[in-house]
mmCIF file of the N, C-alpha and C atoms, coordinates in Angstrom:
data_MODEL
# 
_entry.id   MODEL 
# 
loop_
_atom_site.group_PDB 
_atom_site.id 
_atom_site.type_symbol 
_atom_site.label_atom_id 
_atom_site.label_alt_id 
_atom_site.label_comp_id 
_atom_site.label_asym_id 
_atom_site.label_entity_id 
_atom_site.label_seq_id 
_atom_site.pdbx_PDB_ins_code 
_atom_site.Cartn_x 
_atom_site.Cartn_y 
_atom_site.Cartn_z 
_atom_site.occupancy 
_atom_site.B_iso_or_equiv 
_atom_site.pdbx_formal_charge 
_atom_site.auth_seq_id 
_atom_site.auth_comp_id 
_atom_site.auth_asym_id 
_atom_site.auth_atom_id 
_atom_site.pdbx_PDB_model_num 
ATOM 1   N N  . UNK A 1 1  ? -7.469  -4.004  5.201  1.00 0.00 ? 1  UNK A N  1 
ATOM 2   C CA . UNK A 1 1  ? -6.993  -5.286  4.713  1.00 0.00 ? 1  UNK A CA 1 
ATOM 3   C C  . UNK A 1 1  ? -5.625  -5.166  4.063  1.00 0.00 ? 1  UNK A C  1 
ATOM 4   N N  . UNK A 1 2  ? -5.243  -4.066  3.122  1.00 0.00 ? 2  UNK A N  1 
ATOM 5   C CA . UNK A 1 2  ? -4.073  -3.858  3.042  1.00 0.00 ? 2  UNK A CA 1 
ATOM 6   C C  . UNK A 1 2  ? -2.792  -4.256  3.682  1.00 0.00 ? 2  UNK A C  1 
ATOM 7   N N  . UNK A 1 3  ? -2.919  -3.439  4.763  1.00 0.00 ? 3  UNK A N  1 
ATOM 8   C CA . UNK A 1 3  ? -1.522  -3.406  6.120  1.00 0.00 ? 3  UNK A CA 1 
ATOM 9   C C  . UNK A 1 3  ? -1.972  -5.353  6.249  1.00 0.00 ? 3  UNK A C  1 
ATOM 10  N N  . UNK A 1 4  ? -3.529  -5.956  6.495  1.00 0.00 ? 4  UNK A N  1 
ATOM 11  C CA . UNK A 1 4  ? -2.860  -7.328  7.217  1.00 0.00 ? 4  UNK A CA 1 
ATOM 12  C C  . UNK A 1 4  ? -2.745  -7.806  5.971  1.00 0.00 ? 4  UNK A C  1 
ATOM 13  N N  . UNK A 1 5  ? -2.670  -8.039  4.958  1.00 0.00 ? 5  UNK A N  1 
ATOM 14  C CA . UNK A 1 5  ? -2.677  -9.004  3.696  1.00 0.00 ? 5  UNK A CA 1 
ATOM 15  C C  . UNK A 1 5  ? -1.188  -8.219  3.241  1.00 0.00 ? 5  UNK A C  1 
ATOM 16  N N  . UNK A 1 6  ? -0.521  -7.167  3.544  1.00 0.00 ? 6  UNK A N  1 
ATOM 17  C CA . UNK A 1 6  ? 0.287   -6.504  2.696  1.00 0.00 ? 6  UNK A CA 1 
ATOM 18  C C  . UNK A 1 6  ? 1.953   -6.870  3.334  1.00 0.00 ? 6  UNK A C  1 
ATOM 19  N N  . UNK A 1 7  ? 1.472   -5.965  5.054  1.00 0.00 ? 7  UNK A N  1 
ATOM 20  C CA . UNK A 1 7  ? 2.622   -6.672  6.081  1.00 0.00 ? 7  UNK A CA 1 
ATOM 21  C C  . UNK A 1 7  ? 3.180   -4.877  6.070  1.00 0.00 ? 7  UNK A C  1 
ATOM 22  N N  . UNK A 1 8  ? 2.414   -4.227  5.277  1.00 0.00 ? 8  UNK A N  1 
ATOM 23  C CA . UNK A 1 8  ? 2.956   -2.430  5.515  1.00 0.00 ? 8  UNK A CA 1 
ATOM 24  C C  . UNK A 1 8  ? 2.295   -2.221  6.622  1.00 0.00 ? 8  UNK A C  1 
ATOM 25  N N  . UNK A 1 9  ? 3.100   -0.672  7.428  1.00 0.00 ? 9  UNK A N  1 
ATOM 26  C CA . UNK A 1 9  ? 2.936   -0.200  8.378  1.00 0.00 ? 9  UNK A CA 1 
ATOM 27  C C  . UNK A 1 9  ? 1.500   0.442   7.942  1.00 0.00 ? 9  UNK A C  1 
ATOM 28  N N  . UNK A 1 10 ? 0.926   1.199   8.985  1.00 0.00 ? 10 UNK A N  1 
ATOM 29  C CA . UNK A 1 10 ? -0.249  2.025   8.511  1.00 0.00 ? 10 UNK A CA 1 
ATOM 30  C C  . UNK A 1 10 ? 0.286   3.433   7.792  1.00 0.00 ? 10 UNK A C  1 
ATOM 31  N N  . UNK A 1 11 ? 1.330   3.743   8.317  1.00 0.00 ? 11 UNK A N  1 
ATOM 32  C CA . UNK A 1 11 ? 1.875   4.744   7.236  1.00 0.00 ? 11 UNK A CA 1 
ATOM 33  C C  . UNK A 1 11 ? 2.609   4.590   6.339  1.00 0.00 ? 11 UNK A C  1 
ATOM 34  N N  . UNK A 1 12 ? 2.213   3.479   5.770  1.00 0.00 ? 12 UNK A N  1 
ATOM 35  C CA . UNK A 1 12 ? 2.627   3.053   4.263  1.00 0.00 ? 12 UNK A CA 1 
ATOM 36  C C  . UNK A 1 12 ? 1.672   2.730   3.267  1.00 0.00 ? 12 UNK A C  1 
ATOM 37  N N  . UNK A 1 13 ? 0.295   3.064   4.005  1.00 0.00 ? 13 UNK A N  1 
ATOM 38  C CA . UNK A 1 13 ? -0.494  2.633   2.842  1.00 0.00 ? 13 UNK A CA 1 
ATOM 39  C C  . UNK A 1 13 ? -0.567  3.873   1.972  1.00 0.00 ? 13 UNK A C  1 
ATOM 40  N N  . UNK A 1 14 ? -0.835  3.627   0.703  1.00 0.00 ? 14 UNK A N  1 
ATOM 41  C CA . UNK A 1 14 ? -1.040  4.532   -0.362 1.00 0.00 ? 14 UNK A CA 1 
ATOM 42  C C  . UNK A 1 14 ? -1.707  5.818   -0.295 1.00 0.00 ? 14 UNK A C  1 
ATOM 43  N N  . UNK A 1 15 ? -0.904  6.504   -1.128 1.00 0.00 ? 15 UNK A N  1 
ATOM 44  C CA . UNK A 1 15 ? -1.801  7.875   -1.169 1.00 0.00 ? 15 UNK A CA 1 
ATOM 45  C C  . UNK A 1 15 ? -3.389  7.859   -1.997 1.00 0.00 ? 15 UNK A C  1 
ATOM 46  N N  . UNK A 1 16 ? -3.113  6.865   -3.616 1.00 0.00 ? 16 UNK A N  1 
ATOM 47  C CA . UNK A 1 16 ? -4.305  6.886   -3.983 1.00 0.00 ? 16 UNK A CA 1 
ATOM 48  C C  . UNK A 1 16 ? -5.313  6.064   -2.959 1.00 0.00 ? 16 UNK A C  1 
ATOM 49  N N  . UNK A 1 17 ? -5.432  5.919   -1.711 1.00 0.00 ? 17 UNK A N  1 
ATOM 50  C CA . UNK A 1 17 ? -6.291  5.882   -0.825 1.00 0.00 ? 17 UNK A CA 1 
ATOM 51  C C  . UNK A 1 17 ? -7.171  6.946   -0.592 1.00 0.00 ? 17 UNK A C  1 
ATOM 52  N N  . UNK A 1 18 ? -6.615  8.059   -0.632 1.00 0.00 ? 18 UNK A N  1 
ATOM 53  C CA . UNK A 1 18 ? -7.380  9.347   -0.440 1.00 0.00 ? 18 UNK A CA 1 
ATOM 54  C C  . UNK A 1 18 ? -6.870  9.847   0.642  1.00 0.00 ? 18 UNK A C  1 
ATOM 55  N N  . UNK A 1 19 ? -7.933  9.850   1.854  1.00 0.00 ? 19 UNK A N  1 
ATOM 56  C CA . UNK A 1 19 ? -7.168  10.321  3.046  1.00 0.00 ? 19 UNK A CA 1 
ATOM 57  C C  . UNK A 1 19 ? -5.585  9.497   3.582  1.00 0.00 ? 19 UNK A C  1 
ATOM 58  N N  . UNK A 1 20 ? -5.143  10.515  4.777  1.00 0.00 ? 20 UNK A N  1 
ATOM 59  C CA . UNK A 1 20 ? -4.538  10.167  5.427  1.00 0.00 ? 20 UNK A CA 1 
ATOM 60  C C  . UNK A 1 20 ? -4.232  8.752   5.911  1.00 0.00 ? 20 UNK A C  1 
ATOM 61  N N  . UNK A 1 21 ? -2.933  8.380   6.234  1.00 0.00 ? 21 UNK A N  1 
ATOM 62  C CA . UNK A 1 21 ? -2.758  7.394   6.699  1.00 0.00 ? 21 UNK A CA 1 
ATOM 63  C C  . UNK A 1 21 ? -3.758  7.048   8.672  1.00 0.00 ? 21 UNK A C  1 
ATOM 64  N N  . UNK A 1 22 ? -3.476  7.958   9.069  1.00 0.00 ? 22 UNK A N  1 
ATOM 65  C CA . UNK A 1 22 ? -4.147  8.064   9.945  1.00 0.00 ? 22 UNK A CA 1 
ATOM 66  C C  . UNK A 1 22 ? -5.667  7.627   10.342 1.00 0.00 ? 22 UNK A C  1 
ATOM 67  N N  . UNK A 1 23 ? -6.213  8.515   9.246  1.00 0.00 ? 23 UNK A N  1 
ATOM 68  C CA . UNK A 1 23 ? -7.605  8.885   8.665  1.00 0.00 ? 23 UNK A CA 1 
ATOM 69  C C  . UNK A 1 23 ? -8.235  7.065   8.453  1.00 0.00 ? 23 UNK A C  1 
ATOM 70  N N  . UNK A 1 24 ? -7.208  6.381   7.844  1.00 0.00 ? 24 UNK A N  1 
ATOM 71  C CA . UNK A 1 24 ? -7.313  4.789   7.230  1.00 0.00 ? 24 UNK A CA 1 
ATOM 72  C C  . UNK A 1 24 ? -7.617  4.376   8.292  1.00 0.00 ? 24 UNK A C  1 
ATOM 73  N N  . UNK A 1 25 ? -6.848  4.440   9.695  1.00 0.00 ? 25 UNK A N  1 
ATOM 74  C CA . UNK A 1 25 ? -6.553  3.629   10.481 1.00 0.00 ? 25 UNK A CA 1 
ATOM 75  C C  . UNK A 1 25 ? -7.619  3.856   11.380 1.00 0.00 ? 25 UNK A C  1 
ATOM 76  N N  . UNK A 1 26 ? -8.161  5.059   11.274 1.00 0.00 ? 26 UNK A N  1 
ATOM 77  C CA . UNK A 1 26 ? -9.289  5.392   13.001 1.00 0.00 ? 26 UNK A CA 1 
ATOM 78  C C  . UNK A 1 26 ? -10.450 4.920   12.176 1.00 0.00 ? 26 UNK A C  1 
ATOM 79  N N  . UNK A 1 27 ? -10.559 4.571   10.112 1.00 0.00 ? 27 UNK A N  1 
ATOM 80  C CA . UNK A 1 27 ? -11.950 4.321   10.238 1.00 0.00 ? 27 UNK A CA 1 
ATOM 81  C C  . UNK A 1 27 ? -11.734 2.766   10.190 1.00 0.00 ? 27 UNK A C  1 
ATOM 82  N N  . UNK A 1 28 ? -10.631 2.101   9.914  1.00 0.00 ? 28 UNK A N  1 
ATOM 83  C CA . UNK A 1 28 ? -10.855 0.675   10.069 1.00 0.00 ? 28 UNK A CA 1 
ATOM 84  C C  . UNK A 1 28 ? -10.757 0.086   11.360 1.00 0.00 ? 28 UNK A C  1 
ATOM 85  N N  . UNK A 1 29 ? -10.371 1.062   12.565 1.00 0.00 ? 29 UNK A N  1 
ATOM 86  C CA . UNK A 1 29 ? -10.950 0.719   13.799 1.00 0.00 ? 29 UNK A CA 1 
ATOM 87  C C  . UNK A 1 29 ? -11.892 0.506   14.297 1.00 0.00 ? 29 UNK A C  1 
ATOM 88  N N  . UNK A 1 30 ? -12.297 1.717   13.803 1.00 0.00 ? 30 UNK A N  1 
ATOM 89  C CA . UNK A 1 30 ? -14.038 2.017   13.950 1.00 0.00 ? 30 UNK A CA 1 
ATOM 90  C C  . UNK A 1 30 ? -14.936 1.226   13.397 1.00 0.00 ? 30 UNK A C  1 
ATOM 91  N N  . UNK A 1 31 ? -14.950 0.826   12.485 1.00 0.00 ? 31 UNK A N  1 
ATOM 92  C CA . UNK A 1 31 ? -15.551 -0.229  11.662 1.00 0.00 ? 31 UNK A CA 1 
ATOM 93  C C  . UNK A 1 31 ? -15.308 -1.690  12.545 1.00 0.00 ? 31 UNK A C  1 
ATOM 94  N N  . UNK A 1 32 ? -14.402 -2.137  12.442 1.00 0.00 ? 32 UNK A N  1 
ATOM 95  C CA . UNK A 1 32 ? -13.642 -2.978  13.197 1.00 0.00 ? 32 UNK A CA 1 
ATOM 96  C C  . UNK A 1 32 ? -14.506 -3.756  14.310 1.00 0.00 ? 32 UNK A C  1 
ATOM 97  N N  . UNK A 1 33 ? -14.594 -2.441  14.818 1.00 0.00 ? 33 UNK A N  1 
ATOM 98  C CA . UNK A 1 33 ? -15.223 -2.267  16.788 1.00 0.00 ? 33 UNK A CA 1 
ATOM 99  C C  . UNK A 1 33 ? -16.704 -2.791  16.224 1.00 0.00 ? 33 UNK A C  1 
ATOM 100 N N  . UNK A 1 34 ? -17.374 -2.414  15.333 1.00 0.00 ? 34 UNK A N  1 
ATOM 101 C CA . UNK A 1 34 ? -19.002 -1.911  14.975 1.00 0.00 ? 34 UNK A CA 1 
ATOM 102 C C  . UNK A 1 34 ? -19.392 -3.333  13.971 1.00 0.00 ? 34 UNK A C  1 
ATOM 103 N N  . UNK A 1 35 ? -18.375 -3.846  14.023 1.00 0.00 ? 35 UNK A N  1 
ATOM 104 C CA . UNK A 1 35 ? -18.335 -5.565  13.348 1.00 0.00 ? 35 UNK A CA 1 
ATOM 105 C C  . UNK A 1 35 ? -19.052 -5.480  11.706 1.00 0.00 ? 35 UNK A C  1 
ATOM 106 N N  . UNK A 1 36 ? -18.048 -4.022  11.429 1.00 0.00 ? 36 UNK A N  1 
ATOM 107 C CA . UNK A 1 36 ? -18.754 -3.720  9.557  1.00 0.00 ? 36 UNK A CA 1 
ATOM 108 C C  . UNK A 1 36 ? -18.263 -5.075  8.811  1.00 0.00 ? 36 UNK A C  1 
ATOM 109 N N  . UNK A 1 37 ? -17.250 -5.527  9.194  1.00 0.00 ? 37 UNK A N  1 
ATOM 110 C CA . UNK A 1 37 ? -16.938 -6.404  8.281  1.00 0.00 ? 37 UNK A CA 1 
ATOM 111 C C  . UNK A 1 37 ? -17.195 -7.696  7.731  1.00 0.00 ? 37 UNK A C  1 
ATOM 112 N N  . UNK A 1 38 ? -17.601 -7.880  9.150  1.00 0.00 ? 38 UNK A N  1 
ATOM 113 C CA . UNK A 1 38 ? -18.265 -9.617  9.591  1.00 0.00 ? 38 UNK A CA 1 
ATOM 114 C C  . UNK A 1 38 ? -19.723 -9.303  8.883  1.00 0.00 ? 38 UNK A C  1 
ATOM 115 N N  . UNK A 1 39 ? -20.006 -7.970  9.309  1.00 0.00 ? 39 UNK A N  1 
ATOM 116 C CA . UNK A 1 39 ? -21.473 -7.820  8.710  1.00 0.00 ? 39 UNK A CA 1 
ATOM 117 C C  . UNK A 1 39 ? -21.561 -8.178  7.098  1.00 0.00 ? 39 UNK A C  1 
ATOM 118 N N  . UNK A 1 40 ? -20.556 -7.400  6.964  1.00 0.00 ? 40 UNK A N  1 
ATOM 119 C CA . UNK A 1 40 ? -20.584 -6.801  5.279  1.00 0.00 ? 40 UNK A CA 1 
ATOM 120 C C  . UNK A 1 40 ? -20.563 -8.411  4.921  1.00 0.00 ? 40 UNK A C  1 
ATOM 121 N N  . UNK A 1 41 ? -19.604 -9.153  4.865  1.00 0.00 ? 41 UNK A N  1 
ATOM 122 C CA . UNK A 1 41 ? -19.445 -10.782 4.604  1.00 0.00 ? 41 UNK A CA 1 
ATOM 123 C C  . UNK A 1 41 ? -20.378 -11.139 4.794  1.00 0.00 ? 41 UNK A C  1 
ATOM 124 N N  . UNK A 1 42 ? -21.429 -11.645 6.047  1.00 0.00 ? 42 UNK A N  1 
ATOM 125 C CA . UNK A 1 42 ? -22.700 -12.396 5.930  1.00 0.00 ? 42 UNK A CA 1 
ATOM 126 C C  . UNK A 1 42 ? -23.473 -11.572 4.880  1.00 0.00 ? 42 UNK A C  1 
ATOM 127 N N  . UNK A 1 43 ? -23.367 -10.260 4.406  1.00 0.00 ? 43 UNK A N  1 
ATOM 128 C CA . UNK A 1 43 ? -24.464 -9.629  3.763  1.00 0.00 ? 43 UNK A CA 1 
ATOM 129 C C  . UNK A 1 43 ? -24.096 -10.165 2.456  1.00 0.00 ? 43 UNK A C  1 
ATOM 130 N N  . UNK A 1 44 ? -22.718 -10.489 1.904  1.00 0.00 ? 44 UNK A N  1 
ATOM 131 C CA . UNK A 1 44 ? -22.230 -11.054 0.590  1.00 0.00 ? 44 UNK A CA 1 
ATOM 132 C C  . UNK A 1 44 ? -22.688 -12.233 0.357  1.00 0.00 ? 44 UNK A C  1 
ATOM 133 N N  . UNK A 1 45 ? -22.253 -13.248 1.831  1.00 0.00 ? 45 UNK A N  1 
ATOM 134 C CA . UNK A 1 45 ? -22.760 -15.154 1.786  1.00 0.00 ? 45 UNK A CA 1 
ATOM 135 C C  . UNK A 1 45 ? -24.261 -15.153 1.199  1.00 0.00 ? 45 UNK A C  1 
ATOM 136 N N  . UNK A 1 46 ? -24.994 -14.452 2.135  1.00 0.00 ? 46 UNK A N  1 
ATOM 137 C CA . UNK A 1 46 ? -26.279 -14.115 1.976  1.00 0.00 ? 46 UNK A CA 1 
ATOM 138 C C  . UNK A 1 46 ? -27.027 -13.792 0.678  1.00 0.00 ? 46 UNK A C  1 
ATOM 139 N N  . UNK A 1 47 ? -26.522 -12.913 -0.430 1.00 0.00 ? 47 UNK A N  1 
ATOM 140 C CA . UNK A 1 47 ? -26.854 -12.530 -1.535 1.00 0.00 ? 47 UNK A CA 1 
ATOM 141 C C  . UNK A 1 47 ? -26.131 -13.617 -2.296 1.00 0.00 ? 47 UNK A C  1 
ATOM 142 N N  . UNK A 1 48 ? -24.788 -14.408 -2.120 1.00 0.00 ? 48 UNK A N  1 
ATOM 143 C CA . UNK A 1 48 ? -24.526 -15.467 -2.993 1.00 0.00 ? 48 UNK A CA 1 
ATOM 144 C C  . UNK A 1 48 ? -25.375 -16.780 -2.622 1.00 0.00 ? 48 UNK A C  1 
ATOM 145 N N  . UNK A 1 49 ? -25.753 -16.964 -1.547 1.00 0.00 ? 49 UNK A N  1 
ATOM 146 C CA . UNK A 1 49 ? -26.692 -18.178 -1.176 1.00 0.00 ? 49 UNK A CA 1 
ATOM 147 C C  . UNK A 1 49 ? -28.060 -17.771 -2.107 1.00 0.00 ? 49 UNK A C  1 
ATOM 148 N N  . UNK A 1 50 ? -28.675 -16.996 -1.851 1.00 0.00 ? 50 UNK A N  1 
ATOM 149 C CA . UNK A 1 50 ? -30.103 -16.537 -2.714 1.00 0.00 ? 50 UNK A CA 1 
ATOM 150 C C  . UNK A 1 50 ? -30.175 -16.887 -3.890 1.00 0.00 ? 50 UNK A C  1 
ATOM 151 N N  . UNK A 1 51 ? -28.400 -16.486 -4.577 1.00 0.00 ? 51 UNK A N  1 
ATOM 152 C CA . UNK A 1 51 ? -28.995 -16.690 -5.962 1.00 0.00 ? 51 UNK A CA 1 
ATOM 153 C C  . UNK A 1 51 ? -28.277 -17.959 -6.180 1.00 0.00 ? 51 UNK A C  1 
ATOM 154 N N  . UNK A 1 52 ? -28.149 -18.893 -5.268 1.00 0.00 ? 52 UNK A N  1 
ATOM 155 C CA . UNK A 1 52 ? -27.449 -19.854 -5.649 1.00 0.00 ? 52 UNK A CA 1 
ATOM 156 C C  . UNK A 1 52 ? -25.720 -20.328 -6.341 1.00 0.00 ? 52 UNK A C  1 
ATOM 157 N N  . UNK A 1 53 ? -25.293 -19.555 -5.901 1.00 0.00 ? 53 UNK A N  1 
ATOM 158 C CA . UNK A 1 53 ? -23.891 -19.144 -6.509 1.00 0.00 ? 53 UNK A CA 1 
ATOM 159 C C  . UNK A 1 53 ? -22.611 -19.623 -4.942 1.00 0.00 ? 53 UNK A C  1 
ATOM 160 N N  . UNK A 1 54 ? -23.668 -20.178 -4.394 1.00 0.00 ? 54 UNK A N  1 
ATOM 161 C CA . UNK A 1 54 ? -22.354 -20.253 -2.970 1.00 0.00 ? 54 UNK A CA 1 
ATOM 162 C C  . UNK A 1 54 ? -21.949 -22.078 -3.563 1.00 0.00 ? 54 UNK A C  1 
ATOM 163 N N  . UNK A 1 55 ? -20.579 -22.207 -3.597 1.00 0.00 ? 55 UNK A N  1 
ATOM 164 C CA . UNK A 1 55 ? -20.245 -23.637 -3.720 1.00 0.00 ? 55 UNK A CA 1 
ATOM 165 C C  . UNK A 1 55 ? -19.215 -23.997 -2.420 1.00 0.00 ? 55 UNK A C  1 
ATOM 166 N N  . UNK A 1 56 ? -20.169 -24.593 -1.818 1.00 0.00 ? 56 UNK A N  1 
ATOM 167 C CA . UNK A 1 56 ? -19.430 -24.446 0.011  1.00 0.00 ? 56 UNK A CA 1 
ATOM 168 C C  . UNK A 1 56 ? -17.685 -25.924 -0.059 1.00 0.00 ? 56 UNK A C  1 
ATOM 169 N N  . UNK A 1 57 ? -18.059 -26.649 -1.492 1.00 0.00 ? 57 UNK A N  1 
ATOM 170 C CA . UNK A 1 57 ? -17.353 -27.813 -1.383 1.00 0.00 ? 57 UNK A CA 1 
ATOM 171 C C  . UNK A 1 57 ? -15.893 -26.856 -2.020 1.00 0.00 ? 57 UNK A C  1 
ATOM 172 N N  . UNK A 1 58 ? -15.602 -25.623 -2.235 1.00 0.00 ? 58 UNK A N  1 
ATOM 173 C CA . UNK A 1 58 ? -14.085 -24.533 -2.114 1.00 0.00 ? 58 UNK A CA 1 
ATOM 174 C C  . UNK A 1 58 ? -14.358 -23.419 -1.117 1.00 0.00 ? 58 UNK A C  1 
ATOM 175 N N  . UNK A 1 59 ? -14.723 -23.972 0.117  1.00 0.00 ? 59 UNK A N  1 
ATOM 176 C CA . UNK A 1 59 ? -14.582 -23.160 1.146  1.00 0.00 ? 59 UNK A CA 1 
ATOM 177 C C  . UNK A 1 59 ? -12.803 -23.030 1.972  1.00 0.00 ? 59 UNK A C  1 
ATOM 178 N N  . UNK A 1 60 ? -12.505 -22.004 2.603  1.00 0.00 ? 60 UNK A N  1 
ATOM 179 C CA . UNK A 1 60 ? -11.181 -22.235 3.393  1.00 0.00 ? 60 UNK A CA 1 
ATOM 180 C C  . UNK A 1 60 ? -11.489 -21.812 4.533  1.00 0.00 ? 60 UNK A C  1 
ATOM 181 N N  . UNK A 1 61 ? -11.089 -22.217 5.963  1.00 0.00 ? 61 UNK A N  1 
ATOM 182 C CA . UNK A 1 61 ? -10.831 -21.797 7.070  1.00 0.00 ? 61 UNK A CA 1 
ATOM 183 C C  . UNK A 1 61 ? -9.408  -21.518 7.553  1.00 0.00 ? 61 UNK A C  1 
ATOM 184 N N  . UNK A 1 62 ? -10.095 -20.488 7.876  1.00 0.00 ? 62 UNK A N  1 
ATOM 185 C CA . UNK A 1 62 ? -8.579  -19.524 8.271  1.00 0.00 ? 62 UNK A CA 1 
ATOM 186 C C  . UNK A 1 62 ? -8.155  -19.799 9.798  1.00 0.00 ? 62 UNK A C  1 
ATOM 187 N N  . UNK A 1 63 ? -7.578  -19.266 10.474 1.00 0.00 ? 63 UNK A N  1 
ATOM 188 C CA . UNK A 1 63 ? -7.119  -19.184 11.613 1.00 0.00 ? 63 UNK A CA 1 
ATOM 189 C C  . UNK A 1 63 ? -5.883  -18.206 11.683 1.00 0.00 ? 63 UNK A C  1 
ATOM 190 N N  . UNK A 1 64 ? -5.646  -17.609 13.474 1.00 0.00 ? 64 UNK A N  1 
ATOM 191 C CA . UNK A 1 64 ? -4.233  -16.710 13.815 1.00 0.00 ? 64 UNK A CA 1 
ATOM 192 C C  . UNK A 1 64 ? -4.396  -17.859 14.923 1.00 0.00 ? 64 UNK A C  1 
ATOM 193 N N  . UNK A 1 65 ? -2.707  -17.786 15.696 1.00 0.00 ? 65 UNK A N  1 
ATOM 194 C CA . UNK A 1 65 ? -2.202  -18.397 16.510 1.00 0.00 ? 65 UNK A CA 1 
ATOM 195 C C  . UNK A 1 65 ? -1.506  -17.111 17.143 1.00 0.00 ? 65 UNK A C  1 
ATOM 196 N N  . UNK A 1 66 ? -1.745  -17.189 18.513 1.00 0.00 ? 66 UNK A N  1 
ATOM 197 C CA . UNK A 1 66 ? -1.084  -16.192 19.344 1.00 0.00 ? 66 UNK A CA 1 
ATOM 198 C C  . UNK A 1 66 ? 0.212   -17.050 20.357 1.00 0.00 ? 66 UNK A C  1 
ATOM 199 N N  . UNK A 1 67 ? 1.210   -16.674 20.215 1.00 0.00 ? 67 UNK A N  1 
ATOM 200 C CA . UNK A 1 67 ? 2.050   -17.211 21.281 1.00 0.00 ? 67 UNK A CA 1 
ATOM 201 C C  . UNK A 1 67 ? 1.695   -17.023 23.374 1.00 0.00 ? 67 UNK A C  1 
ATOM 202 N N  . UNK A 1 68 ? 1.756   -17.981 23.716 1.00 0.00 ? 68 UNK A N  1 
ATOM 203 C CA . UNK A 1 68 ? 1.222   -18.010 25.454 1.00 0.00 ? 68 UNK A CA 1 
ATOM 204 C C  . UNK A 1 68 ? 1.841   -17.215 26.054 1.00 0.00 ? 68 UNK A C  1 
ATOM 205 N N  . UNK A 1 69 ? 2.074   -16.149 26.462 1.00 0.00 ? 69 UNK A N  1 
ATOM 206 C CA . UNK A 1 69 ? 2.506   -15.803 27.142 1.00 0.00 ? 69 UNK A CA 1 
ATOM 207 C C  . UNK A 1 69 ? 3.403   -16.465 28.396 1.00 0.00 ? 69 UNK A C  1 
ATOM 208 N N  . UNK A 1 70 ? 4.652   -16.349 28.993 1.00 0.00 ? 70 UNK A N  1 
ATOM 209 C CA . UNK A 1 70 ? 5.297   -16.789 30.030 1.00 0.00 ? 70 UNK A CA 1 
ATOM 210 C C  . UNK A 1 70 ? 4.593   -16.131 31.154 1.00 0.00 ? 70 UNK A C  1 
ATOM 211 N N  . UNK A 1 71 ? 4.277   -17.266 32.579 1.00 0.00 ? 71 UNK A N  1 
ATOM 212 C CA . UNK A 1 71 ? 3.969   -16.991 33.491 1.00 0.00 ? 71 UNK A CA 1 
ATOM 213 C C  . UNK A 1 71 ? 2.002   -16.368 33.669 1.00 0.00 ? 71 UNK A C  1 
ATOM 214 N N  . UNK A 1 72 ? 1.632   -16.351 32.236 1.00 0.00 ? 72 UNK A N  1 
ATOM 215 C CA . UNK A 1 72 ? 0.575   -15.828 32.147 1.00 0.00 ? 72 UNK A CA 1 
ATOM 216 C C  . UNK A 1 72 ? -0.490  -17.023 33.053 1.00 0.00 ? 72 UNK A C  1 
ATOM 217 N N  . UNK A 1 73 ? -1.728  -16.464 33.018 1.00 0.00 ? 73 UNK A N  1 
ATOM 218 C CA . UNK A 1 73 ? -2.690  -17.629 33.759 1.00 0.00 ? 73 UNK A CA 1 
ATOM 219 C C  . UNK A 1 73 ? -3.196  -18.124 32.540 1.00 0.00 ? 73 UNK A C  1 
# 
């Protein structure tokens, strides 16, 4: 989340990260691919819905926009 919220390269994220810049990047791929994140979030909604703590009326929807490609189908 860094590099997309930050706009740094992957070899700019911090050392107090621990590992490697590298190291950052093959596990937030990996994760990525294995949908940890989407998971991890419903597992958060989920524990704030239970205890009643979700207030859906300050929700935001996000969105990316990709440019069309020329000549593309």
């Amino acid at each position: 989340m860094l590099v997309a919220t930050s706009g740094c390269t992957w070899r700019q994220t911090p050392e107090t990260f621990g590992p490697s810049w590298s190291t950052v990047y093959r596990r937030f791929a990996e994760w990525s691919k294995a949908r940890v994140w989407s998971k991890l979030h419903r597992l958060v909604l989920d524990e704030l819905g239970r205890k009643g703590e979700l207030d859906w009326s300050r929700c935001a929807i996000d969105s990316v926009n990709m440019r069309a490609v020329k000549g593309g189908s």
